[in-house]
VOPAGU-2260 file (C-alpha; in pm, 1 decimal, decimal comma):
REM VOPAGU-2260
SITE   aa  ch    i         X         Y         Z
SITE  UNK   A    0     -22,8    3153,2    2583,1
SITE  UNK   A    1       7,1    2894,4    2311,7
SITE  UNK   A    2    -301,7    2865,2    2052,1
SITE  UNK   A    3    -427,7    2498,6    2236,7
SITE  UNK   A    4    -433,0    2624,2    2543,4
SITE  UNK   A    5    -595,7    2921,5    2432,4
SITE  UNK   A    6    -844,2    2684,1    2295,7
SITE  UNK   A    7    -892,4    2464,5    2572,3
SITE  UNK   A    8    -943,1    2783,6    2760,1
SITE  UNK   A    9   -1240,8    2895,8    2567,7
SITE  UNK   A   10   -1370,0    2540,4    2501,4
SITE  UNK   A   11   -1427,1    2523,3    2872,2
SITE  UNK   A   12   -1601,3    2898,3    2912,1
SITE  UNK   A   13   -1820,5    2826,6    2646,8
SITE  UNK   A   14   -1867,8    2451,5    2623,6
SITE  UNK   A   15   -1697,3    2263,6    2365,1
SITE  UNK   A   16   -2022,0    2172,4    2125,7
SITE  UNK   A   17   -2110,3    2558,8    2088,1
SITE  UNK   A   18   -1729,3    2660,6    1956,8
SITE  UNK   A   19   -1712,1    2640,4    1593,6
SITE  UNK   A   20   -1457,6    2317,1    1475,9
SITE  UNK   A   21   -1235,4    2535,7    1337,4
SITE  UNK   A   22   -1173,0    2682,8    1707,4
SITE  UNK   A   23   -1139,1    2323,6    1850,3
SITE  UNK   A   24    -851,8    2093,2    1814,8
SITE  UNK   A   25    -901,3    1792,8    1597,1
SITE  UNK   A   26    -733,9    1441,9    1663,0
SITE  UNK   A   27    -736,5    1153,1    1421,7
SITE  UNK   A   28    -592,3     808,2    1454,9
SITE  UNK   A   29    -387,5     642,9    1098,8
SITE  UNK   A   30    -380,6     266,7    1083,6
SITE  UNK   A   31    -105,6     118,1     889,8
SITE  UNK   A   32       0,7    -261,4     894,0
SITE  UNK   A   33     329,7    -180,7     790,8
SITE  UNK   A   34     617,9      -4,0    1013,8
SITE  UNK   A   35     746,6     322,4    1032,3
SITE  UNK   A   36    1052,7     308,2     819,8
SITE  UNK   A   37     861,0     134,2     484,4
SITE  UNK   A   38     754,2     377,7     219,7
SITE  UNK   A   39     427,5     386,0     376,0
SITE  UNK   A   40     546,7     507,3     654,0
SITE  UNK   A   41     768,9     776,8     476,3
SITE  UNK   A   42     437,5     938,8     303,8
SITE  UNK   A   43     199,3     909,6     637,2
SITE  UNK   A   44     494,0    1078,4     856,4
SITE  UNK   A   45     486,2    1290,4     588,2
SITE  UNK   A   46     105,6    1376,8     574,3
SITE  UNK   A   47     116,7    1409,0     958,4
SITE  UNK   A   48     387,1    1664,1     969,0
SITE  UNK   A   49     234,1    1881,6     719,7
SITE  UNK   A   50    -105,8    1872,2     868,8
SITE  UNK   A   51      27,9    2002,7    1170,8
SITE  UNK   A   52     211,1    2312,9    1034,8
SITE  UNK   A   53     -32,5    2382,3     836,6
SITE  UNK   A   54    -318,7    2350,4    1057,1
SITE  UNK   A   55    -118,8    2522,3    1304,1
SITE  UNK   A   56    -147,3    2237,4    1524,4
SITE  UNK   A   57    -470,7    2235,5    1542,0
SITE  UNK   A   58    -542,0    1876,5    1397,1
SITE  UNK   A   59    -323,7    1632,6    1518,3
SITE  UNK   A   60    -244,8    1320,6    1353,5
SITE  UNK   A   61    -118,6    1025,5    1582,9
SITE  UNK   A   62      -4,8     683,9    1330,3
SITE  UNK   A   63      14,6     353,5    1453,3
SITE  UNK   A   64     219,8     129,3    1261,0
SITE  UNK   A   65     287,3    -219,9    1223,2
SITE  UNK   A   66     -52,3    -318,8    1308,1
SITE  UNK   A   67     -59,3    -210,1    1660,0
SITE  UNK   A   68    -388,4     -23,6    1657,9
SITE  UNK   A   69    -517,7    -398,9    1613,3
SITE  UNK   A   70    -619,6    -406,7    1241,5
SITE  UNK   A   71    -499,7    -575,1     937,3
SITE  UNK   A   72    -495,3    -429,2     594,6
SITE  UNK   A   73    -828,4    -626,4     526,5
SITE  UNK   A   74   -1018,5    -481,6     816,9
SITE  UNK   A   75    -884,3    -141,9     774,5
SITE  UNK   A   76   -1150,7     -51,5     501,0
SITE  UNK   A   77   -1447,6    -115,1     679,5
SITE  UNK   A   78   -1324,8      32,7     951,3
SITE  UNK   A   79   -1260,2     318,6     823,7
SITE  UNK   A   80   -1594,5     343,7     663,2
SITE  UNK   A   81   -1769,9     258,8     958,7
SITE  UNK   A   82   -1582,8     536,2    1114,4
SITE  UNK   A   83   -1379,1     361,8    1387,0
SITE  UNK   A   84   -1091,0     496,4    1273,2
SITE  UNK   A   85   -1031,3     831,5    1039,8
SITE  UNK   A   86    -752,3     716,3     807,2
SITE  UNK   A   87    -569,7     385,4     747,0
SITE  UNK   A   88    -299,5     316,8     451,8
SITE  UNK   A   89    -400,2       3,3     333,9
SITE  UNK   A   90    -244,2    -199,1      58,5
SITE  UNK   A   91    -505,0    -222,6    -193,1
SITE  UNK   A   92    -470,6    -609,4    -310,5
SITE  UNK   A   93    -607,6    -675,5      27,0
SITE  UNK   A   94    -939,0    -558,9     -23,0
SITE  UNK   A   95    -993,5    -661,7    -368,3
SITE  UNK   A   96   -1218,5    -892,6    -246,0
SITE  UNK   A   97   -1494,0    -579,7    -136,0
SITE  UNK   A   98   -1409,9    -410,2    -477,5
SITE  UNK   A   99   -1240,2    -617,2    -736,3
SITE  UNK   A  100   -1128,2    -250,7    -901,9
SITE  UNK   A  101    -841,3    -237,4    -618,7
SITE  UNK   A  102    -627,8    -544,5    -771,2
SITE  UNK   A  103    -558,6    -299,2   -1064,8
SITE  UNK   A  104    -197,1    -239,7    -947,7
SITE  UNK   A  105    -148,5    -603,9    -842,8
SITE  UNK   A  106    -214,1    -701,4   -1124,4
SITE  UNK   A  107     131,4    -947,1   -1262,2
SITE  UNK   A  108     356,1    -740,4   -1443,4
SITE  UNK   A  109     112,1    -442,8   -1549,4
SITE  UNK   A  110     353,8    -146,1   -1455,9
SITE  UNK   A  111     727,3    -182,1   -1562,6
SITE  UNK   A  112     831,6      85,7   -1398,7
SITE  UNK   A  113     778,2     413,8   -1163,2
SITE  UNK   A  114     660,5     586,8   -1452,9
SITE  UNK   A  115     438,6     352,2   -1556,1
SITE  UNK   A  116     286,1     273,5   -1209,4
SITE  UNK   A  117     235,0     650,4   -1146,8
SITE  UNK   A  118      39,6     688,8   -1496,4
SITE  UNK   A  119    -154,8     382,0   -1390,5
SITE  UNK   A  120    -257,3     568,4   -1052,5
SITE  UNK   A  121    -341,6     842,3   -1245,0
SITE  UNK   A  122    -559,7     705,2   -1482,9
SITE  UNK   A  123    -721,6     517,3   -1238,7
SITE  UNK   A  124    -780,5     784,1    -982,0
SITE  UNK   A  125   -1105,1     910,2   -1087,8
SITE  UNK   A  126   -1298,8     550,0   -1043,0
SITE  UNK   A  127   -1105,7     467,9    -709,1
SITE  UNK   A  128   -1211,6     795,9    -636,4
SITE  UNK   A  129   -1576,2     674,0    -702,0
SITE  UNK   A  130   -1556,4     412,8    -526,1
SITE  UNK   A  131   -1404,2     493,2    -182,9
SITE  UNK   A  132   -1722,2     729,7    -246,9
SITE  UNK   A  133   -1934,2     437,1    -205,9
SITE  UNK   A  134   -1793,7     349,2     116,7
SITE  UNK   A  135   -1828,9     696,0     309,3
SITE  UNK   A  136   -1462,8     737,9     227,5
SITE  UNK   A  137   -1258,4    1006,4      87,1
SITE  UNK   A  138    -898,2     909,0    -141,0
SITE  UNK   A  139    -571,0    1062,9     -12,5
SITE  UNK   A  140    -320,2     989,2    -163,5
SITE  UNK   A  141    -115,9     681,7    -301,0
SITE  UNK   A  142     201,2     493,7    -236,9
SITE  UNK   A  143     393,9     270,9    -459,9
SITE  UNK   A  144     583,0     -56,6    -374,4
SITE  UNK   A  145     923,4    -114,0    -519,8
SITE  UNK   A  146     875,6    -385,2    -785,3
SITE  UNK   A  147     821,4    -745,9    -592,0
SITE  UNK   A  148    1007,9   -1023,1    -630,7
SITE  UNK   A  149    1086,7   -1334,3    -452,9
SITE  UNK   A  150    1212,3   -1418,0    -148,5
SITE  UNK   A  151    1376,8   -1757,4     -82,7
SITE  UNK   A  152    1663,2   -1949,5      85,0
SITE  UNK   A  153    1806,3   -1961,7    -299,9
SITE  UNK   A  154    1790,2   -1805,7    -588,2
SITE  UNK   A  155    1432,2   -1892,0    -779,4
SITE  UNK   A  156    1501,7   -1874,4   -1148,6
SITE  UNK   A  157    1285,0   -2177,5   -1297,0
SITE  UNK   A  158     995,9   -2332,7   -1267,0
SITE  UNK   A  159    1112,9   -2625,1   -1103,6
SITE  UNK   A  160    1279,5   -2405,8    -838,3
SITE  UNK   A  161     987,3   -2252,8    -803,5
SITE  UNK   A  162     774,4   -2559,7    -688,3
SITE  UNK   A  163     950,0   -2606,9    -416,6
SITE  UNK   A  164     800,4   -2332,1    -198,8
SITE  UNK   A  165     532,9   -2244,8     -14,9
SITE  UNK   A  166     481,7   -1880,7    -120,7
SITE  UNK   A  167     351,8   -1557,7      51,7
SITE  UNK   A  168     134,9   -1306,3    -113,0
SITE  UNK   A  169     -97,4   -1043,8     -40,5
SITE  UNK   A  170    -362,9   -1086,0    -273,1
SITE  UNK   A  171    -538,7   -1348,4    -478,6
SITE  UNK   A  172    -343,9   -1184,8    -808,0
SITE  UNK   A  173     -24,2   -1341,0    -681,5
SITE  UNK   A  174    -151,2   -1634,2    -512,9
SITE  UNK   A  175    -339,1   -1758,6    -860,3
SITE  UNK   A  176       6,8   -1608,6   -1058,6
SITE  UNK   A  177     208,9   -1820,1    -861,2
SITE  UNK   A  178     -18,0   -2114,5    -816,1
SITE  UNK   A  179     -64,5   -2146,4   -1194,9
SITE  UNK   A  180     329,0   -2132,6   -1226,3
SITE  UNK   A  181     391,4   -2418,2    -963,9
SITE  UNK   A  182     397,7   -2320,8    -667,9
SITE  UNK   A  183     231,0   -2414,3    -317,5
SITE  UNK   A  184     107,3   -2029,4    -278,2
SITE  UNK   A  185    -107,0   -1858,5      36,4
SITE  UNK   A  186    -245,9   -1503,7     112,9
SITE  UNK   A  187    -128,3   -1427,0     411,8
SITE  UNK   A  188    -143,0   -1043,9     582,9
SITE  UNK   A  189     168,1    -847,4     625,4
SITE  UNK   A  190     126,6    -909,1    1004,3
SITE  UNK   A  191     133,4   -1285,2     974,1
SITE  UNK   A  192     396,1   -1309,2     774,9
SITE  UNK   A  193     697,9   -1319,8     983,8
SITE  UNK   A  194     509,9   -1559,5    1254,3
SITE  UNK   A  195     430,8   -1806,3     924,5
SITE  UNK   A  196     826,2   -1788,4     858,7
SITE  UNK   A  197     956,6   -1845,8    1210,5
SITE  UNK   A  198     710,4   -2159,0    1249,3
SITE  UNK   A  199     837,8   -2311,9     934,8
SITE  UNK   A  200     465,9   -2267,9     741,9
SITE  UNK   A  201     610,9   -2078,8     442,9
SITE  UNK   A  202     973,6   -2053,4     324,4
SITE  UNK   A  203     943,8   -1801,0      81,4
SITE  UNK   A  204     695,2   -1451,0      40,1
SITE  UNK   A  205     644,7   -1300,5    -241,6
SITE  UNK   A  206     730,6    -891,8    -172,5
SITE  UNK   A  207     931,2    -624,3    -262,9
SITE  UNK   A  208    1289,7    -616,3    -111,4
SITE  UNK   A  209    1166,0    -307,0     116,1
SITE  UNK   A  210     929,7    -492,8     268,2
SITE  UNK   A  211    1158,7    -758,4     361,0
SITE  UNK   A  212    1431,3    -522,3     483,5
SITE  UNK   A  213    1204,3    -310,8     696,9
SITE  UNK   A  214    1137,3    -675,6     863,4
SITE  UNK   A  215    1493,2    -831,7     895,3
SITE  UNK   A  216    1334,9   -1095,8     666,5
SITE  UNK   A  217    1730,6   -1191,6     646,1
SITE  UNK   A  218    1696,1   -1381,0     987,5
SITE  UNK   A  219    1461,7   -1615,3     791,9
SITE  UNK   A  220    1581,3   -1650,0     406,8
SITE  UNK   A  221    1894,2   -1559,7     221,3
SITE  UNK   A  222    1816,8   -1484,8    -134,8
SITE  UNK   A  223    1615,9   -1223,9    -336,9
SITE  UNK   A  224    1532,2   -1265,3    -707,1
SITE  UNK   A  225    1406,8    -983,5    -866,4
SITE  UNK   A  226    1090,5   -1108,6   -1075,9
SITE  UNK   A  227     936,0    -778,3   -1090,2
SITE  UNK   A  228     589,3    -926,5   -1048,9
SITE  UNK   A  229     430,3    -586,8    -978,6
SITE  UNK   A  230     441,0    -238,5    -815,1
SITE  UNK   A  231     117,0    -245,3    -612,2
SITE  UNK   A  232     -58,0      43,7    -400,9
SITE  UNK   A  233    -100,8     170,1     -92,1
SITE  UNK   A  234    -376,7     404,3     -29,3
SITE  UNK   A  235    -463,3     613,5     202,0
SITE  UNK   A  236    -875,6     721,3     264,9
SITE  UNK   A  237   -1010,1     905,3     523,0
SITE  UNK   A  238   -1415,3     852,6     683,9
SITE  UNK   A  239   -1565,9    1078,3     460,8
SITE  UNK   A  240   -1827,5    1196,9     758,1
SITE  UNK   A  241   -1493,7    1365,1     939,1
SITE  UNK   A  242   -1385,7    1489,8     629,5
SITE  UNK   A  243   -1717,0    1612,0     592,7
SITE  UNK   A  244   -1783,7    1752,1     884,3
SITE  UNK   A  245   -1441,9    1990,8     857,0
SITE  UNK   A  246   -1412,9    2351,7     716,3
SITE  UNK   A  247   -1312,7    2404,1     375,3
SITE  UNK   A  248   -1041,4    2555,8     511,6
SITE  UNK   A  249    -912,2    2240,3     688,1
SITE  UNK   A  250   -1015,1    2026,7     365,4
SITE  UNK   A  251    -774,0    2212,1     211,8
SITE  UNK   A  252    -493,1    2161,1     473,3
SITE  UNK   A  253    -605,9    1813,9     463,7
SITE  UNK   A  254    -576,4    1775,1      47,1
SITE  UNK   A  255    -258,6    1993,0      59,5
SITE  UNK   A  256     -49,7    1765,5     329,6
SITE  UNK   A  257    -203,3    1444,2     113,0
SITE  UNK   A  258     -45,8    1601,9    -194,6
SITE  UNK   A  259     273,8    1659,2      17,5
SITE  UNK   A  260     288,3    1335,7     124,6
SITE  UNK   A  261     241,9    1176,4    -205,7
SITE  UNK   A  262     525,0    1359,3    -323,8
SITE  UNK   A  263     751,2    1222,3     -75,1
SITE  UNK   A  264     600,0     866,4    -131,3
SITE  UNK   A  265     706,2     891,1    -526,8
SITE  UNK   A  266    1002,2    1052,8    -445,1
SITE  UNK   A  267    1095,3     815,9    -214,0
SITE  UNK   A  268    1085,8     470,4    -482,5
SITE  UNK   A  269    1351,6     635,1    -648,2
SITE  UNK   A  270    1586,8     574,8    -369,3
SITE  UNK   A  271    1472,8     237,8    -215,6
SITE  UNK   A  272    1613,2       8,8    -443,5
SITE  UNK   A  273    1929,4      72,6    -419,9
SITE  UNK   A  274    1940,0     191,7     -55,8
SITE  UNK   A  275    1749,6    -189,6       3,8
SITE  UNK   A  276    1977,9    -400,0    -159,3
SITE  UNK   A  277    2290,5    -224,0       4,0
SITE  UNK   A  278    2117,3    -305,6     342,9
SITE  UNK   A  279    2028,9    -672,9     237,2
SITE  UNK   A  280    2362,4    -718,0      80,2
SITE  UNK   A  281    2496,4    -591,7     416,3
SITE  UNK   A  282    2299,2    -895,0     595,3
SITE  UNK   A  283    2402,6   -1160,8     396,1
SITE  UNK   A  284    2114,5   -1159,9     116,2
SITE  UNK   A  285    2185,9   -1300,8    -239,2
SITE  UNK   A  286    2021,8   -1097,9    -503,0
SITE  UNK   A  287    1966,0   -1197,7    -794,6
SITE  UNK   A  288    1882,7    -898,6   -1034,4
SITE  UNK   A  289    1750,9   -1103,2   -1307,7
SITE  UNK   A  290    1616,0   -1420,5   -1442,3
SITE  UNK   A  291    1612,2   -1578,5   -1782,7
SITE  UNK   A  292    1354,2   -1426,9   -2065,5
SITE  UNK   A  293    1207,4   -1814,5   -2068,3
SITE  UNK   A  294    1121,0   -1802,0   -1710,7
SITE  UNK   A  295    1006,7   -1432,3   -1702,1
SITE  UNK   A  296     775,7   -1542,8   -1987,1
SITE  UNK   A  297     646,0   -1857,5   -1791,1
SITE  UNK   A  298     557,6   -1614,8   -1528,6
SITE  UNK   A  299     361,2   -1369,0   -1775,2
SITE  UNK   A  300     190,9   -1624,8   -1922,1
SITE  UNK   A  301      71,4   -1793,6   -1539,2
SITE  UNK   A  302     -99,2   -1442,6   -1461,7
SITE  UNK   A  303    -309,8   -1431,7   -1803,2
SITE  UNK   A  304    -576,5   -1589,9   -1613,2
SITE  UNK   A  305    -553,3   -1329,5   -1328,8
SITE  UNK   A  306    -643,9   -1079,9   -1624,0
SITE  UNK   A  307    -924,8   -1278,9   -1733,9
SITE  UNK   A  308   -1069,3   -1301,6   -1399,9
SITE  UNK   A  309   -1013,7    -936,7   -1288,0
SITE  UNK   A  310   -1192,5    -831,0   -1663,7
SITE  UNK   A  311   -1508,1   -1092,2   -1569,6
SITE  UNK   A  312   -1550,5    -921,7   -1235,4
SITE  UNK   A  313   -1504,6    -542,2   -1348,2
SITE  UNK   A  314   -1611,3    -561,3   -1665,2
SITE  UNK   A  315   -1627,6    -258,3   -1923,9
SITE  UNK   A  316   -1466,3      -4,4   -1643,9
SITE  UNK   A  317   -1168,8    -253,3   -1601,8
SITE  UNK   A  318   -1153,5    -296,5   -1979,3
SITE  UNK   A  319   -1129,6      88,4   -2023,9
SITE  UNK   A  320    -890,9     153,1   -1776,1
SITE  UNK   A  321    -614,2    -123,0   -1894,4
SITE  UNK   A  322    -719,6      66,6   -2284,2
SITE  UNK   A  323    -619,9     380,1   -2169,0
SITE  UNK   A  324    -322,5     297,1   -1966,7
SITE  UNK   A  325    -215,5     107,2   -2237,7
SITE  UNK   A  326    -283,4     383,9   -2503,9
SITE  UNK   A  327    -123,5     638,2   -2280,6
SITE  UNK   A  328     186,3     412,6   -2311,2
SITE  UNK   A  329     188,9     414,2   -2660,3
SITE  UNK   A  330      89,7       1,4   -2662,0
């Protein structure tokens, strides 16, 4: 007899309130707006796999991708805290808007590269830590983007190219960046995004090329041009009253599989890049892998405001978090 039916076995003899949790099997839903084969997805299948070797199935994880539980990455955090859901992985630009602290990684060109956006993580852990706290939540684990550039129907290497669209982002960051350069720019969710392309409402999103490929965004726009705006976060938090409420023998499972899957996660960027543009390349895209210093600066200097903003609303901790990222880079 396998260990759940042994445990359904004694649940019913005994009554499943008197068994200790550690004797009952545990099932948790994970909300993520974006699909299965993303890097997201990549970390939370891995989280969900280890949890259930090393829980011995005992706590069983079931995802829901793409949306389909019903939220978007701005609902996710309340829900989560309110505890209709256990875990979501929810891009954190979303929900700067409940905590300002979460546009850190959005912020425009801030991390040059996976290095520098894991060191950024790290420093920062410790506050997001803090505040998912705040919220009855409990930090997982993170997951990078691939640096984000733009999508188009051509390649968008001046300013004057540039205010011709009506941009995509996910978060005020690049909506103000982008604005302040010249374009027509929106926040749209991930979910929306393809709908706002098929009616015609946007023709270009600002994104990394991973999140375009895991969405065909080739049957809607032909060109890539790798800005590098940014290499924001995914995270993933827990309620913190289930997390609570477990043994801390399955806190541990639960820490260990999140450390797992974070592995994967950074593993994973490595790869994508290249794996990405031989797919989009594949389906027609144009990339194009650079621009000109003069535009790249234009773009710096239309996210200085973003800075100034993000540093009025955060104040000393978001001071002393960009001083010791930067000092830890050797600026």
């Amino acid at each position: 007899m396998n260990i759940k039916a042994t445990a359904f076995m004694l649940a019913t003899a005994l009554g499943a309130t008197s068994l200790p949790i550690a004797a009952q099997e545990i099932t948790w839903e994970l909300a993520n707006e974006y699909g299965k084969s993303s890097i997201m997805g990549v970390g939370d299948e891995a989280f969900i796999k280890a949890v259930d070797e090393l829980s011995d199935g005992m706590i069983e994880v079931t995802p829901h991708y793409d949306g389909s539980i019903g939220y978007k990455s701005v609902d996710q955090f309340d829900a989560v805290g309110d505890g209709a859901i256990e875990i979501a992985d929810t891009v954190m630009g979303a929900v700067a808007g409940i905590e300002p602290i979460f546009l850190l990684s959005s912020l425009p060109f801030i991390a040059g590269s996976d290095a520098d956006a894991k060191l950024l993580f790290e420093v920062a852990r410790p506050t997001y830590e803090e505040v998912f706290a705040k919220h009855n939540q409990v930090l997982l684990w993170a997951t990078p983007w691939p640096p984000s550039g733009i999508w188009a129907n051509s390649p968008i290497t001046s300013q004057e190219e540039l205010a011709a669209l009506k941009i995509r982002a996910w978060d005020p960051s690049g909506v103000q960046t982008m604005s302040n350069a010249g374009a027509n720019a929106v926040q749209i969710s991930w979910a929306d995004t393809v709908p706002q392309l098929a009616s015609g409402a946007i023709n270009a999103v600002l994104t990394s090329a991973d999140g375009g490929v895991s969405v065909k965004f080739w049957e809607f726009l032909s060109n890539f041009t790798a800005v590098n705006y940014s290499m924001a976060l995914n995270m993933v938090h827990m309620n913190k009253d289930v997390y609570d409420s477990l043994t801390e023998e399955q806190q541990q499972i639960v820490m260990q599989a999140a450390q797992v899957a974070s592995d994967a996660a950074w593993a994973e960027l490595g790869k994508r890049i290249a794996k990405n543009y031989e797919e989009m390349r594949a389906n027609g895209v144009e990339i194009t892998e650079s621009v000109s210093p003069e535009f790249r600066a234009s773009l710096v200097d239309s996210g200085e405001q973003v800075y100034a903003d993000w540093l009025e609303k955060t104040g000393e901790t978001g001071q002393s978090l960009l001083d010791e990222y930067r000092s830890k880079l050797g600026q």
